[in-house]
C-alpha angles and dihedrals in degrees: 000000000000135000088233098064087054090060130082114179103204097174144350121196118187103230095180125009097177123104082357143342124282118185147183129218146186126210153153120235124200105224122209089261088062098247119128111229118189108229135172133208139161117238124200112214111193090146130245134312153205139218133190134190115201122201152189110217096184098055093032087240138139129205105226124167132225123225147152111250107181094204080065097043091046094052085052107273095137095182133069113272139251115236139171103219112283133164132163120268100238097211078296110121118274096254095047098049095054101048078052105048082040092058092042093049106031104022081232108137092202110212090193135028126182125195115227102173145306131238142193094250098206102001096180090068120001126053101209108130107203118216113206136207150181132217132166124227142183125204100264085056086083118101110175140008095263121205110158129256114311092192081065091049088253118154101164132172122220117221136200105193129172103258080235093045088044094044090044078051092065084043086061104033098257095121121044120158121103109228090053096051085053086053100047095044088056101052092043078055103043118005107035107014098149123103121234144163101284128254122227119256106247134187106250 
């Protein structure tokens, strides 16, 4: 059976249709008893994403950016924030936003991608489902300095940080997002898995 045959959307009502749409509905839900229980819950649709870690395999080294994200400053994250690379599709397809969102934060120009998985970031709420990807890169790859859009209020630093300096950073706090500690946990698994003396984290 499908999920689909176990929900009943009885209303929705658009709460905020501003950035982005939040919405309220309500809904039965067959239970696996078989019994059918109304329930009611708000969804926040800012479309779907996409998220990239580039990496030097030979120096054992990975490019993140550093930004200010009030939804992180306002639940107490008084500092600015770690981040792999990310950026909204935009109705573009998932690979080609992200070599361009890469180019725009980070000035990296990436010759290769490569998708790993994708995730429902926050499920209970928001219905963004994040594609992630993979690329390696080497230092001439760069092409500009980055930074991000400043028309979108974007200011953004671009980091090149050891992948043991960058996984002991999650240990202390110092990175915090999600996506980029998925990131991260994958490449210590699986791209760059050998341990070696750790690099300094340096302002590209």
């Amino acid at each position: 059976m499908s999920i689909a045959d176990r929900v009943r959307v009885e209303d929705v009502t658009v709460l905020s249709n501003d950035w982005y749409v939040l919405k309220k509905t309500t809904f039965s839900f067959r239970r696996s008893d078989g019994s059918w229980q109304r329930q009611s819950r708000e969804t926040y649709d800012r479309g779907n994403g996409a998220t990239i870690l580039l990496y030097d395999p030979r120096r054992r080294t990975v490019i993140l950016t550093r930004q200010f994200r009030y939804p992180a400053f306002v639940n107490g994250h008084d500092d600015l924030l770690i981040e792999a690379p990310a950026g909204l599709l935009d109705n573009a397809e998932p690979e080609a936003r992200i070599r361009a969102e890469t180019e725009e934060e980070t000035g990296f120009r990436v010759r290769k991608v490569r998708p790993i998985f994708d995730a429902f970031m926050s499920p209970g709420s928001v219905t963004e489902r994040l594609h992630f990807f993979v690329g390696e890169y080497e230092p001439r790859d760069r092409a500009s300095s980055g930074g991000g859009n400043a028309a979108e209020g974007e200011d953004i630093a671009v980091l090149e940080v050891g992948i043991d300096d960058a996984l002991a950073m999650i240990g202390s706090g110092a990175i915090r997002d999600g996506k980029t500690i998925m990131l991260l946990q994958h490449a210590a698994l699986h791209l760059l898995p050998q341990s070696m003396p750790n690099k300094e984290t340096v302002a590209c």
